[in-house]
RODO-2510 file (C-alpha; in nm, 4 decimals, decimal comma):
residues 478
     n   res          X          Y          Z
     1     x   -10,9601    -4,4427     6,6266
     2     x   -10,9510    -4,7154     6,9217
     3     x   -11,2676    -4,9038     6,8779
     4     x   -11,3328    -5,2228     7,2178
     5     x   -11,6408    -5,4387     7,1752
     6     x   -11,7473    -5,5434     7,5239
     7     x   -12,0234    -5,7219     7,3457
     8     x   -11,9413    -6,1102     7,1713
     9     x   -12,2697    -6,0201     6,9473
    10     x   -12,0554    -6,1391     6,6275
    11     x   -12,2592    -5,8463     6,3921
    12     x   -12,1556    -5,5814     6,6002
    13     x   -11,7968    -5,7081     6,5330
    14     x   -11,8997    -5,7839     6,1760
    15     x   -12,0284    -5,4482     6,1281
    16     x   -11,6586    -5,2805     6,3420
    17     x   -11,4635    -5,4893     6,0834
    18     x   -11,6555    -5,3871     5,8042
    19     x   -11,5914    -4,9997     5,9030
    20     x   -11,2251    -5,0652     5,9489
    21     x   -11,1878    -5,1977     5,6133
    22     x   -11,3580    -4,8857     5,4785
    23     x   -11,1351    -4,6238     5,6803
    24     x   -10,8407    -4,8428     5,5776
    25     x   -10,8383    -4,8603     5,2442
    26     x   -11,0055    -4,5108     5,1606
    27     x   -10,7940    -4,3309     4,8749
    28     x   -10,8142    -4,0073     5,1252
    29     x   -10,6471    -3,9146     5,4317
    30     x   -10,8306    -3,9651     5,7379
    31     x   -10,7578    -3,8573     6,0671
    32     x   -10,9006    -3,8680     6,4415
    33     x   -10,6478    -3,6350     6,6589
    34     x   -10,7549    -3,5607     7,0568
    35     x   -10,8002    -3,1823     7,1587
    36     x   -10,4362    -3,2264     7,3037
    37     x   -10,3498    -3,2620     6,9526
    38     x   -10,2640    -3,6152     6,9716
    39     x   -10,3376    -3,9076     6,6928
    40     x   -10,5759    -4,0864     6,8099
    41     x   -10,6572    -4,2920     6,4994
    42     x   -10,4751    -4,2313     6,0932
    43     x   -10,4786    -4,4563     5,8119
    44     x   -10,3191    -4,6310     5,5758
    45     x   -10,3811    -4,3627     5,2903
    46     x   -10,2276    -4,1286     5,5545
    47     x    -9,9193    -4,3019     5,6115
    48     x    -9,8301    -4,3042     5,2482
    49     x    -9,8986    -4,0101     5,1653
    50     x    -9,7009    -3,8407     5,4906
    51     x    -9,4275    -4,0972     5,4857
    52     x    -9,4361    -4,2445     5,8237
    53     x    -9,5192    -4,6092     5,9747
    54     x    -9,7920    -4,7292     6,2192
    55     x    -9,5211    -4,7091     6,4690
    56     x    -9,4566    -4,3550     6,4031
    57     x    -9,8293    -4,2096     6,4850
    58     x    -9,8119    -4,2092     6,8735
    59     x    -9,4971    -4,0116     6,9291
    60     x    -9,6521    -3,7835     6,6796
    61     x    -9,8911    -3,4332     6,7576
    62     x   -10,0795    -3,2715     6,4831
    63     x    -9,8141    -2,9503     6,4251
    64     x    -9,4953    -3,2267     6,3591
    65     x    -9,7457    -3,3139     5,9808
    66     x    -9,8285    -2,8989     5,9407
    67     x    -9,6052    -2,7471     5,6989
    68     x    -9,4278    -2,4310     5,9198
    69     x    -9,6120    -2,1652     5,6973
    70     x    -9,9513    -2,3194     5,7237
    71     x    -9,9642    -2,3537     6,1249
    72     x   -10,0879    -2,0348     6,1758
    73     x   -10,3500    -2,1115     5,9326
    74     x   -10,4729    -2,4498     6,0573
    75     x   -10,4391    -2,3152     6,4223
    76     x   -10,7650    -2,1365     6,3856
    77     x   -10,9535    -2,3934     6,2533
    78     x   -10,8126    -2,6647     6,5513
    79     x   -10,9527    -2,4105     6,7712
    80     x   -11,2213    -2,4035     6,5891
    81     x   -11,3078    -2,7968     6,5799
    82     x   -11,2400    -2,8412     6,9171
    83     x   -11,5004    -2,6553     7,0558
    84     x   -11,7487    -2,8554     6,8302
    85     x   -11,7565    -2,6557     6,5208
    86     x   -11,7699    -2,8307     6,2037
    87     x   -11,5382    -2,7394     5,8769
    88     x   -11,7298    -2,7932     5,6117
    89     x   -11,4025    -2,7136     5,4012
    90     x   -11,0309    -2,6050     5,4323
    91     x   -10,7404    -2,6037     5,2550
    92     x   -10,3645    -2,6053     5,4178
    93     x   -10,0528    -2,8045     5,3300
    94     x    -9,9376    -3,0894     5,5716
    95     x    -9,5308    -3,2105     5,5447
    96     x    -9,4025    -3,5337     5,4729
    97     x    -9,1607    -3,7006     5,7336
    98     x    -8,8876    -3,5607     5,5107
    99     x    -9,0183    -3,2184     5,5038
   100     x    -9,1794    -3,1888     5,2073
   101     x    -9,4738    -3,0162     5,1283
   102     x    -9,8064    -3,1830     5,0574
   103     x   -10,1172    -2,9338     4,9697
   104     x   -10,4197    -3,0797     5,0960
   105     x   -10,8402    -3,0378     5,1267
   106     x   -11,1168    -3,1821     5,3339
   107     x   -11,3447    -3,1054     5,5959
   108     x   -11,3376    -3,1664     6,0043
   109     x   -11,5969    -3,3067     6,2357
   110     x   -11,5884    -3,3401     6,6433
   111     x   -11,6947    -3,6101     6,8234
   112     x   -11,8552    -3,5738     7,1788
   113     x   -11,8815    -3,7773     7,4396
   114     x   -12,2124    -3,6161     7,6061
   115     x   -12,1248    -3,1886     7,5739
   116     x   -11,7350    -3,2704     7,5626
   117     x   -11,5320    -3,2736     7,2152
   118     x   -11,3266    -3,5626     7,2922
   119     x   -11,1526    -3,6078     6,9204
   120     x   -11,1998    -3,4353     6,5790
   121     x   -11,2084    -3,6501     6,2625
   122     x   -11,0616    -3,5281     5,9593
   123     x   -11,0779    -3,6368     5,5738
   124     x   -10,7929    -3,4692     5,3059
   125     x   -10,7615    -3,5392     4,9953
   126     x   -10,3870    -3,4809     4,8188
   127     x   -10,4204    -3,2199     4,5483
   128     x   -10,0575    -3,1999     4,4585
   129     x   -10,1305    -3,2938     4,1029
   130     x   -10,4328    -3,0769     4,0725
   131     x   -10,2531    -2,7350     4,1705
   132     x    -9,9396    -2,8838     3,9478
   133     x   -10,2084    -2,9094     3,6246
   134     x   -10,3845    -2,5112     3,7501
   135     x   -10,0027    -2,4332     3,7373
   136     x    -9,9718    -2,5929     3,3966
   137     x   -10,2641    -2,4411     3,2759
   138     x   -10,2231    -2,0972     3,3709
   139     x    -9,8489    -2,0746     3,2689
   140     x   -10,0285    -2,2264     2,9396
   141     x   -10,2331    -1,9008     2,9260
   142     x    -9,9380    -1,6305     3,0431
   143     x    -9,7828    -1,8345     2,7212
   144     x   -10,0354    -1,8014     2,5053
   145     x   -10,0709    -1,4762     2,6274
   146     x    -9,7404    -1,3403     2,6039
   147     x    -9,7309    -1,5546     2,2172
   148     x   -10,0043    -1,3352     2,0933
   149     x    -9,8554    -1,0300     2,2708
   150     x    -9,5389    -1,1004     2,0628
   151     x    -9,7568    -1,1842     1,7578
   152     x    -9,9186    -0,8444     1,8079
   153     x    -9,6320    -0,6386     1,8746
   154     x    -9,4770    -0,7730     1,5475
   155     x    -9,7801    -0,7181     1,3197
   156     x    -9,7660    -0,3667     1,4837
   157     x    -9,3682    -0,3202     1,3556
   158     x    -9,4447    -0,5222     1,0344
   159     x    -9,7715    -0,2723     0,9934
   160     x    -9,5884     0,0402     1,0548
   161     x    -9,2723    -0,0432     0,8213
   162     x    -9,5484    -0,1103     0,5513
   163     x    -9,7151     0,1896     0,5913
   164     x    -9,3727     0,3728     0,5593
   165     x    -9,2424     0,1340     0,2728
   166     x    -9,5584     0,2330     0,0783
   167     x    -9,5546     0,5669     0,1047
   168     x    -9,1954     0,5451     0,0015
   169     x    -9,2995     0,3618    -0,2854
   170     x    -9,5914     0,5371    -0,3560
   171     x    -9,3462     0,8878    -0,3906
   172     x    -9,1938     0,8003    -0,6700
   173     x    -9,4682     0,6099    -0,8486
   174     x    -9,6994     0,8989    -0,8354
   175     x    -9,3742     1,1290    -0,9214
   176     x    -9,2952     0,8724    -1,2694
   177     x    -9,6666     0,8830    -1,3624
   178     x    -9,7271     1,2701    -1,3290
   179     x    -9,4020     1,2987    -1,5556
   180     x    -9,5602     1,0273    -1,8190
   181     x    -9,8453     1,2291    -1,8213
   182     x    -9,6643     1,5849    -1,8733
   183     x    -9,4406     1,3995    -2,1643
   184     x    -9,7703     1,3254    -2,3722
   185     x    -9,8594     1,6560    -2,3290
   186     x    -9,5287     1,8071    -2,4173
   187     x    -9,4933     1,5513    -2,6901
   188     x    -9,7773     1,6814    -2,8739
   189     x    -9,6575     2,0552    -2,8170
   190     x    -9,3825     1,9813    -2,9710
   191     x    -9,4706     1,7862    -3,2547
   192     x    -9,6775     2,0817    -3,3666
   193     x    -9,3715     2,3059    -3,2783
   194     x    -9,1888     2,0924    -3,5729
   195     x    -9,4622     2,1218    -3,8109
   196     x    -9,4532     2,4804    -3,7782
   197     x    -9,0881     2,4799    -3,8461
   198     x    -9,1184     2,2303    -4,1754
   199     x    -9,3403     2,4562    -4,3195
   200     x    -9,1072     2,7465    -4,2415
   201     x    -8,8433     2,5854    -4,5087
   202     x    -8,5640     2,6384    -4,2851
   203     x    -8,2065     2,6205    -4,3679
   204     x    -7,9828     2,3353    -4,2729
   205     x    -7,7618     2,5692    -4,0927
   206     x    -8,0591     2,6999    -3,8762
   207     x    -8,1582     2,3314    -3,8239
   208     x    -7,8246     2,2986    -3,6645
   209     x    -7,8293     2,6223    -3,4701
   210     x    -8,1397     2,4719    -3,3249
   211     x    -8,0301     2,1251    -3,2414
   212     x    -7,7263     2,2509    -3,0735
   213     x    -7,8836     2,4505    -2,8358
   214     x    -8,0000     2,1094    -2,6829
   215     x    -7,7168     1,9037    -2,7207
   216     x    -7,4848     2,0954    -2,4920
   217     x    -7,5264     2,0616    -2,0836
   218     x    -7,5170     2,4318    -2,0061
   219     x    -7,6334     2,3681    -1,6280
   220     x    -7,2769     2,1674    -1,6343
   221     x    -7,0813     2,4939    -1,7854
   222     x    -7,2860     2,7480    -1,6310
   223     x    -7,2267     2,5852    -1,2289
   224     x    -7,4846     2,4526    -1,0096
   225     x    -7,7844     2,7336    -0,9028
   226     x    -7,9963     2,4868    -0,7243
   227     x    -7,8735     2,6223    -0,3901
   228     x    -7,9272     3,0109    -0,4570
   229     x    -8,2886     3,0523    -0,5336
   230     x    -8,2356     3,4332    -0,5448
   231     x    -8,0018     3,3892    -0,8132
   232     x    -8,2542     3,1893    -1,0014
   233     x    -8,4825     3,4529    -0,9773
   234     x    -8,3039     3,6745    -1,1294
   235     x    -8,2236     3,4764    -1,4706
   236     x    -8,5791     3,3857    -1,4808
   237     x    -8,7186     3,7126    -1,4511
   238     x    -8,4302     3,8453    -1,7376
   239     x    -8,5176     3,5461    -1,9847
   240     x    -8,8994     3,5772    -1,9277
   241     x    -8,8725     3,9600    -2,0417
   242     x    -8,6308     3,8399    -2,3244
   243     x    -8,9185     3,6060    -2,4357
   244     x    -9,1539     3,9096    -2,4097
   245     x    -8,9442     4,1342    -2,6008
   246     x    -8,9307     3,9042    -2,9015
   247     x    -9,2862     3,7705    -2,8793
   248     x    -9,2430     3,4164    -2,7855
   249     x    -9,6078     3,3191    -2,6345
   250     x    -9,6083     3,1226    -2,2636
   251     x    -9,2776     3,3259    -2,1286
   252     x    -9,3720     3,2481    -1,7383
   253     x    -9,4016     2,9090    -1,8509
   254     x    -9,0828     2,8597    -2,0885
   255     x    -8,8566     3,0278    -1,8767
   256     x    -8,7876     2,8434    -1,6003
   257     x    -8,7135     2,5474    -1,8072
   258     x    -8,4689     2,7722    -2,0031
   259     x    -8,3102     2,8459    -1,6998
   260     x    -8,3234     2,5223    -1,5551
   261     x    -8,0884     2,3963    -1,8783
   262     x    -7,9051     2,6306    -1,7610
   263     x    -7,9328     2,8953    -2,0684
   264     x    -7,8652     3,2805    -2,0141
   265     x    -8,0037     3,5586    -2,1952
   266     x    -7,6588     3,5766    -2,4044
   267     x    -7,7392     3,2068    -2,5087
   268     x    -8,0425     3,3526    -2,6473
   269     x    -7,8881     3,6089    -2,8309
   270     x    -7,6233     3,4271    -3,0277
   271     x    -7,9575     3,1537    -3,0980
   272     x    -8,1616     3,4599    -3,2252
   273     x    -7,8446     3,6129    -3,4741
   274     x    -7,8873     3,2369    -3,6515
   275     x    -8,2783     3,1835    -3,6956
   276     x    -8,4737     3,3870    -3,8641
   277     x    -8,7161     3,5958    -3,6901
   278     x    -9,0453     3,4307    -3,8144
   279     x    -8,9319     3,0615    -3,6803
   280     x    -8,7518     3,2248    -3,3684
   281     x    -9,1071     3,1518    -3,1488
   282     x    -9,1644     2,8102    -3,2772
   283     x    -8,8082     2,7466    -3,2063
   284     x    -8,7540     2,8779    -2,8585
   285     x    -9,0709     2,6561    -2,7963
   286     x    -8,9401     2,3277    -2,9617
   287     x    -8,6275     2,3877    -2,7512
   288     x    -8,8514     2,4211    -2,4232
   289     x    -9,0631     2,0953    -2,5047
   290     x    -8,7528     1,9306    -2,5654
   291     x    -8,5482     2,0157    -2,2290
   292     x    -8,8962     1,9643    -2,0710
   293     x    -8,9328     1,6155    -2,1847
   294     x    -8,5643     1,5262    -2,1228
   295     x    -8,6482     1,6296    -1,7493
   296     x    -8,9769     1,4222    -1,7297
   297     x    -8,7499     1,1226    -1,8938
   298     x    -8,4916     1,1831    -1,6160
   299     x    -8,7654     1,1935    -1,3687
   300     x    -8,8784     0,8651    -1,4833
   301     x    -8,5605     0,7099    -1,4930
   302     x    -8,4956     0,8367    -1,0921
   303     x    -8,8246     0,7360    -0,9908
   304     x    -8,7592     0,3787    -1,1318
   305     x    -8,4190     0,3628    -1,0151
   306     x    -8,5595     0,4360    -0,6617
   307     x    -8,8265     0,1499    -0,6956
   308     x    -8,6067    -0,0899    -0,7783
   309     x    -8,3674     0,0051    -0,4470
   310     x    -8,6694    -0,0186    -0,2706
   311     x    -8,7778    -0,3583    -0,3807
   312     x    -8,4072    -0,5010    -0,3829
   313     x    -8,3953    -0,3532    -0,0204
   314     x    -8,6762    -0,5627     0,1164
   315     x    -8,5303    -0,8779    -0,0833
   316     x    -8,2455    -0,8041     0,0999
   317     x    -8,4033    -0,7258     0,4277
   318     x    -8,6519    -0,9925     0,4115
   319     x    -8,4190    -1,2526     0,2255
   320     x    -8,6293    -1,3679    -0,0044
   321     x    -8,5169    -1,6875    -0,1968
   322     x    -8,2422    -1,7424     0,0334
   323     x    -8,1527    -2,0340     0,2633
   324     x    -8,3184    -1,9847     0,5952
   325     x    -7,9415    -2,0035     0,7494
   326     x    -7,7163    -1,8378     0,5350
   327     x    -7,3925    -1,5991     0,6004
   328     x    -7,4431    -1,2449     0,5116
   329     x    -7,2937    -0,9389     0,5047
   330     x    -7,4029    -0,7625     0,8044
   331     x    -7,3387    -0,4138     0,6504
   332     x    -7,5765    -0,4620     0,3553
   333     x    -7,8197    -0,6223     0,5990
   334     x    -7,7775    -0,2507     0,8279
   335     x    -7,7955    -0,0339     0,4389
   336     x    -8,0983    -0,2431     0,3833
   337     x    -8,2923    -0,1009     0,7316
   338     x    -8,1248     0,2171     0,6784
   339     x    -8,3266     0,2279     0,3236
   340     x    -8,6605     0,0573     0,4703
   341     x    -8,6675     0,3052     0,7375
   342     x    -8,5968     0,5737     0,5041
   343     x    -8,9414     0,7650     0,5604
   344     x    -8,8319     0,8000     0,9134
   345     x    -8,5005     0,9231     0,8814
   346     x    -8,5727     1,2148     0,6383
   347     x    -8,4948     1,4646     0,9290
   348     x    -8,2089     1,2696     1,0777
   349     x    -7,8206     1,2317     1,0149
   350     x    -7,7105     0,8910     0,9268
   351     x    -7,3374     0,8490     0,9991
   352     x    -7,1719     0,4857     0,9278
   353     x    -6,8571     0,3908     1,0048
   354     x    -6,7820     0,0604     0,8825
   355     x    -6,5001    -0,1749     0,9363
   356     x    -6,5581    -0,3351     0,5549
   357     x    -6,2959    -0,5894     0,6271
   358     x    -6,5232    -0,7418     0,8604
   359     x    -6,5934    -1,1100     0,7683
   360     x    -6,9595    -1,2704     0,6686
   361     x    -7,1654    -1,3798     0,9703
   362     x    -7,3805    -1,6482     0,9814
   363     x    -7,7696    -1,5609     1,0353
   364     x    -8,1162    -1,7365     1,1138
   365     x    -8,3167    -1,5760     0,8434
   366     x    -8,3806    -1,2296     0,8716
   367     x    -8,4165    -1,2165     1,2276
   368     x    -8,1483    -1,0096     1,2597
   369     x    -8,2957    -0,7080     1,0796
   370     x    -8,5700    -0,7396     1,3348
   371     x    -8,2695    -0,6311     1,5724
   372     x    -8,1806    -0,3576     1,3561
   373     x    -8,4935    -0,2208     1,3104
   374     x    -8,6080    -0,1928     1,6770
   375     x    -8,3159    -0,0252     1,7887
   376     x    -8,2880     0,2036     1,5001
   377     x    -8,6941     0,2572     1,5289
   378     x    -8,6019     0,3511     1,9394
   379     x    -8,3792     0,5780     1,8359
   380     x    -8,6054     0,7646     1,5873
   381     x    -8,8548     0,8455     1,8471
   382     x    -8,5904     0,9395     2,1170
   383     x    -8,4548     1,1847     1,9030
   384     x    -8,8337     1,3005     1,7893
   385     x    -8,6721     1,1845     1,4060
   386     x    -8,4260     1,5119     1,4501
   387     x    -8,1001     1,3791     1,5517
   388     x    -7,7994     1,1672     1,4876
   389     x    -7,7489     0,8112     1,4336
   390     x    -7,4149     0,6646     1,4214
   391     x    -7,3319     0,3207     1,3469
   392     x    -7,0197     0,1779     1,4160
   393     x    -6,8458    -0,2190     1,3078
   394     x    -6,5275    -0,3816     1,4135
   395     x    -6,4222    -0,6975     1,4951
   396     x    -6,3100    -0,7886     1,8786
   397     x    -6,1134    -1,1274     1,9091
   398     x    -6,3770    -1,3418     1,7504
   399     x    -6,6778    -1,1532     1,7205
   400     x    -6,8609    -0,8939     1,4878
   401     x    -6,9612    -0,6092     1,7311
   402     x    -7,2131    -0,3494     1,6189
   403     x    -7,2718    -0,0548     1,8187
   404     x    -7,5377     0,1635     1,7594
   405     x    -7,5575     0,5028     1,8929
   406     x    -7,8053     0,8276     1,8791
   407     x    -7,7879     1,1556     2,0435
   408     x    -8,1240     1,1451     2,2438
   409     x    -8,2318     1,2404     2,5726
   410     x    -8,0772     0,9098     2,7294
   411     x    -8,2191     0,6132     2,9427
   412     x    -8,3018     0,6614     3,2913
   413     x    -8,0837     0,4715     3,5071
   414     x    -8,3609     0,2545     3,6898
   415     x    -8,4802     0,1774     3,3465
   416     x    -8,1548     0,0812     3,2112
   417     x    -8,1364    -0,2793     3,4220
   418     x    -8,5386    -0,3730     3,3148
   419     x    -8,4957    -0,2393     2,9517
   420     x    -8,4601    -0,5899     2,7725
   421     x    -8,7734    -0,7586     2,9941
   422     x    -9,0809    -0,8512     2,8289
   423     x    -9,3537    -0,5758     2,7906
   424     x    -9,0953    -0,3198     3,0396
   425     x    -9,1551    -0,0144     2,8049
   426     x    -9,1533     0,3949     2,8967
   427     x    -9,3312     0,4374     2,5711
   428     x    -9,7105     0,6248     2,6724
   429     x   -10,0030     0,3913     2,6153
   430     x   -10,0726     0,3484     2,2768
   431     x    -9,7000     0,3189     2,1187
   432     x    -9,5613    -0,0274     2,2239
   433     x    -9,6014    -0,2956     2,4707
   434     x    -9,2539    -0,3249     2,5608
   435     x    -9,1617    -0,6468     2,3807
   436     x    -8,9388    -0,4775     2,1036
   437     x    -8,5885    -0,4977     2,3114
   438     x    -8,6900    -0,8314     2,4906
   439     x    -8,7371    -0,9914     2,1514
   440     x    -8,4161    -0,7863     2,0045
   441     x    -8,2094    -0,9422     2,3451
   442     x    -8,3827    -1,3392     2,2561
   443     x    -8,2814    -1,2980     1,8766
   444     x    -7,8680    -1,2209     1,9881
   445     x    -7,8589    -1,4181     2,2704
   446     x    -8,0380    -1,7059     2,2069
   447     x    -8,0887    -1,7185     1,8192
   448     x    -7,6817    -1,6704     1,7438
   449     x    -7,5039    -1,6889     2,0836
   450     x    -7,4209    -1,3539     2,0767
   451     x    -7,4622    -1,0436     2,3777
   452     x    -7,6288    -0,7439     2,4360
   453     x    -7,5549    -0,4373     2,5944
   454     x    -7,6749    -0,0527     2,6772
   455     x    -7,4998     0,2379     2,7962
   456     x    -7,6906     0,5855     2,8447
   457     x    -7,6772     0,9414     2,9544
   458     x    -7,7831     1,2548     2,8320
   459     x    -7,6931     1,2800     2,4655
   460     x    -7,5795     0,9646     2,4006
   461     x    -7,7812     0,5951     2,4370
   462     x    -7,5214     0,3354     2,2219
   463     x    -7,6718    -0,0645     2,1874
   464     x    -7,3624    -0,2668     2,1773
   465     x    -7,4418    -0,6142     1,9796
   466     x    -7,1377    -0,8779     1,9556
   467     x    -7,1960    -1,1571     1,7478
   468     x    -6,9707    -1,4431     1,7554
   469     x    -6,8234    -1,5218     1,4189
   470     x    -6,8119    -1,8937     1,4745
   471     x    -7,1370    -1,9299     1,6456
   472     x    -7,2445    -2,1477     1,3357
   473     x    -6,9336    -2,4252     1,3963
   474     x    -7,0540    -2,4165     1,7620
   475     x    -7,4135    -2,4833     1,6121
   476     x    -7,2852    -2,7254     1,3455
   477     x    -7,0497    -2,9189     1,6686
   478     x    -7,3805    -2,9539     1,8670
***
């Protein structure tokens, strides 16, 4: 702004100096430009900001300091302040001398000289470093955001395996105490099974025809029935009416278990030629609380035997009281998802083919069952937990690769190049939030160095994982 004194009054120019000072050393960017889109006046705060000298301004117009996207923009608010409207507020984004981008606010007056607009006088503010810390902030929030999305997602998994792990669990639990419970009851049967035989005074040699009825796996000599339930039947039915014919009290009951031990009715006879006829009921009974409670013992010795896989299982899969890097066997680690998944794979057909000469790789906890478990989990519901899963291991130059493979409907192709972003899923609402396979792609690429891949059509989606074997000397190097 170009401001003559024709008057010597010395606090007129007092008052002129005063005002330059102000307009000079404001922290904002103020600017008088002509309707011809001149400078008339800028200051200092300008300069700096824009990058130019004093010298600079007058071969300058207002578009040369307008970023090339914004001109549109601030060309309707010129047109605006030119024919005396005021801008109470805009933001736009000027350019340095050297092209860069500076985002800007402020507000535009005119000045008239009678009716006439003869320059417009703006004041901008930078607000680089405000937009930079709104930028901050809301990449903060899609953070924190995507954090608890992950956080969620994996209390989901963790949830669901839980549920499945306790219902395995729970199977044979319940199935051990229901067999506890029948072996009182069978214990006391036959306890007063013996008393009735003490008091029958029987014969050593009868005692021994007895005993050995029990002491000999029949089921082993006689083949296994368990597949022919016609067959079965058809000895039941026969030894129930033998049990009839001689009297023997709870036939429907007995007879099954008879059969089960895998007597036949000609067992029965030879028994009955070498005990006498009054302890012949109290005997065939002893002998049927006997194999009954040698069942319930074998029951309870399954059941715990299944427990204890269970619980070694999640030690295994969960390494518990191991290093947090350690190396590991990577076809336990898949035997140990295979057996915590086990309540999902009831239906399907497991096939393994593993190269067991394959050498230890070196883990980050037990991320790498998280890998396991997602892809294994996909495959599940692709196949509606009715197909085939096949895992394959080799070794390629100098990495562990690990394909799995299942027998599903296949990936689409325009899903197959967005599968492994975060929260991509073609799961319906409800049954994931797509950040299974983007955490499965961050825990072998960027947790051991390894690579990911996915090939799909029709019948046949394989996830090819190759680990580097010396990714932890790399590690150790760095």
């Amino acid at each position: 702004m170009s401001i003559e004194s024709n008057s010597v009054d010395p606090r007129l120019m007092e008052s002129e100096e005063r005002y330059r000072a102000v307009i000079q050393n404001a922290s904002d960017m103020i600017q008088s430009v002509r309707p011809d889109g001149t400078f008339e006046f800028v200051n200092q705060s300008w300069l700096d900001t824009l990058g130019y000298q004093a010298e600079d301004v007058p071969g300058l117009i207002i578009w040369d300091i307008i970023y090339p996207e914004a001109v549109e923009h601030c060309q309707i608010f010129f047109s605006k302040a030119v024919t005396g409207e005021t801008i109470d507020y805009m933001q736009t984004t000027f350019m340095t001398k050297d092209g860069r981008p500076v985002p800007v606010e402020g507000n535009v007056t005119s000045r008239f000289l009678g009716e006439t607009v003869v320059a417009t006088h703006g004041f901008f503010r930078d607000i680089s470093e405000r937009l930079r810390a709104q930028e901050l902030e809301a990449l903060n929030v899609q953070l924190e955001g995507e954090k608890q999305a992950r956080y969620l997602e994996k209390m989901a998994a963790l949830g669901k395996l839980s549920a499945g792990l306790a219902h395995e669990l729970n199977n044979p639990a319940a199935a051990a105490q229901r067999a506890i419970s029948r072996f009182e009851e069978s214990l006391v049967r036959r306890d007063a099974d013996m008393v009735d035989l003490v008091k029958l005074q029987l014969s050593p040699e009868q005692w021994e025809v007895i005993t050995s009825l029990v002491s000999v796996d029949h089921a082993a000599a006689n083949g296994d029935l368990s597949l022919d339930p016609i067959a079965i039947n058809d000895l039941e039915t026969g030894i129930e009416e033998w049990l009839d014919d001689h009297d023997i009290a709870r036939s429907w009951e007995i007879a099954p278990t008879l059969v089960q031990a895998g007597l036949t009715q000609e067992h029965l006879d030879r028994f009955a030629t070498g005990v006498s006829v009054p302890a012949l009921p109290a005997a065939i009974q002893w002998i049927s609380e006997t194999l009954t409670m040698r069942e319930l013992t074998n029951v309870v010795t399954r059941s715990s035997h299944r427990i204890s896989e269970l619980v070694n299982a999640v030690k295994g899969y969960s390494y518990m009281d191991r290093a947090a890097e350690l190396d590991v066997n990577i076809h336990e680690d898949l035997d140990n998802t295979l057996v915590i998944l086990g309540h999902r794979l009831k239906s399907m057909t497991v096939q393994k083919n593993y190269d067991r000469a394959l050498p230890l790789i070196h883990v980050h906890g037990n991320s790498l069952n998280q890998v396991w478990t997602n892809i294994l989990d996909n495959a599940i519901d692709a196949t509606d937990g009715n197909g085939t899963i096949t895992i394959r291991t080799h070794q390629e130059d100098d990495n562990a690769v690990i394909e799995l493979e299942d027998n599903g409907p296949g990936i689409a192709p325009e899903d197959l190049t967005c599968i492994f972003e975060p929260f991509f899923t073609t799961k319906s609402q409800g049954q994931g939030i797509g950040l299974g396979l983007d955490t499965v792609w961050r825990i072998v690429t960027e947790e051991h160095g390894g690579t990911i891949d996915v090939a799909s059509e029709p019948g046949q989606t394989v996830f090819r994982i190759a680990l580097p074997l010396s990714w932890h000397h790399h590690r150790d190097a760095e």
